[in-house]
N, C-alpha and C positions, 0 to 999 in steps of 0.2 A: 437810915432812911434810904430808901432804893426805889429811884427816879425811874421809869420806864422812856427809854428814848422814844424822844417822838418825831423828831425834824425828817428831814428829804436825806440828811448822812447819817442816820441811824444805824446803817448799815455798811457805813464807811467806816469804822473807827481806827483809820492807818496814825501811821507815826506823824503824820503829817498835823492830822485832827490831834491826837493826843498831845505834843510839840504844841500848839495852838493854844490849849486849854492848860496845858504848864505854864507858857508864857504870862498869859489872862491872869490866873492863879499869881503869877512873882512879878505882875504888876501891881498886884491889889498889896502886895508885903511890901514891893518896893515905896509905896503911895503912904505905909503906915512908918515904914523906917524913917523916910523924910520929914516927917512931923513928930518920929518917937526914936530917933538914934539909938539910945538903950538900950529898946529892944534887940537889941544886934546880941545882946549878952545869953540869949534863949538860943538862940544858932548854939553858941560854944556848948551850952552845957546840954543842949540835944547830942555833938556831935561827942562831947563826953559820955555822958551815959549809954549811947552808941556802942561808943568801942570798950567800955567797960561790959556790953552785955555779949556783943559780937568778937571783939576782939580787934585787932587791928587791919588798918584799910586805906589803900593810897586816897579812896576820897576823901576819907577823913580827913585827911594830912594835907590834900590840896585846899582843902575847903576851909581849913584853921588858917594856913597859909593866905588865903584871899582874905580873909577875915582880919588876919593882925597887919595885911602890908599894904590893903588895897585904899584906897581914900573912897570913902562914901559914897559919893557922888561918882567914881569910877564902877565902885559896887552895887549902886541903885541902877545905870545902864546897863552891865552885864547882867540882872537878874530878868532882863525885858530884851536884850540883844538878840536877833534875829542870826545866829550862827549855829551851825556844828556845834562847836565849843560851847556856847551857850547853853545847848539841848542839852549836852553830856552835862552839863553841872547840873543844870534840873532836873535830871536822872535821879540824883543825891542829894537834892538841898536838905539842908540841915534848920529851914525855917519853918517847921511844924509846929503849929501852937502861935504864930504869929497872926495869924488871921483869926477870927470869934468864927462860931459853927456857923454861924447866919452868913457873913460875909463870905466864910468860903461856898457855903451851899447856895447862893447867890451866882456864884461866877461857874461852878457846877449844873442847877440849872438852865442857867442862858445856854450851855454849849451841847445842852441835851435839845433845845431846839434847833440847832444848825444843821 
């Protein structure tokens, strides 16, 4: 499905917007973790069959790392935290599949009107 931007930054789309609309996006994952922890287990085996198709990758290896050592509720902030460091892991999230196509294209078109 291919949205035609329509808002007044249609023609902004810096790192700034994009950042913005990542965040949006791993708020809506963080919102389903908190009520569905389990789903945490869709992260590992994304970032498996990742490096089994790609091969191997320091995100990977950071991202398992947050995964087995971080407590939840440190991990539900970091995916909505307003940093550098933040940005750079949503670069890579390994939370694909965690939102239904509606919810994500939900949070997709709101940031096509901005």
């Amino acid at each position: 499905m291919t949205t035609t931007a329509r808002g007044p930054r249609a023609t902004l789309r810096d790192h700034h917007w994009i950042d913005e609309r990542s965040r949006a996006l791993h708020a809506r994952v963080a919102d389903k973790l908190r009520e569905r922890p389990g789903l945490l287990v869709v992260a590992g085996e994304n970032l498996d069959r990742w490096e089994t198709l790609r091969g191997p990758d320091p995100a990977f290896d950071e991202w398992r790392s947050l995964l087995r050592e971080t407590p939840l509720s440190a991990l539900l902030r970091l995916l909505t935290e307003e940093s550098e460091n933040a940005d750079r892991l949503r670069q890579s999230s390994p939370f694909a599949g965690i939102l239904t196509v509606e919810e994500r294209t939900a949070v997709l078109d709101h940031y096509e009107t901005l």
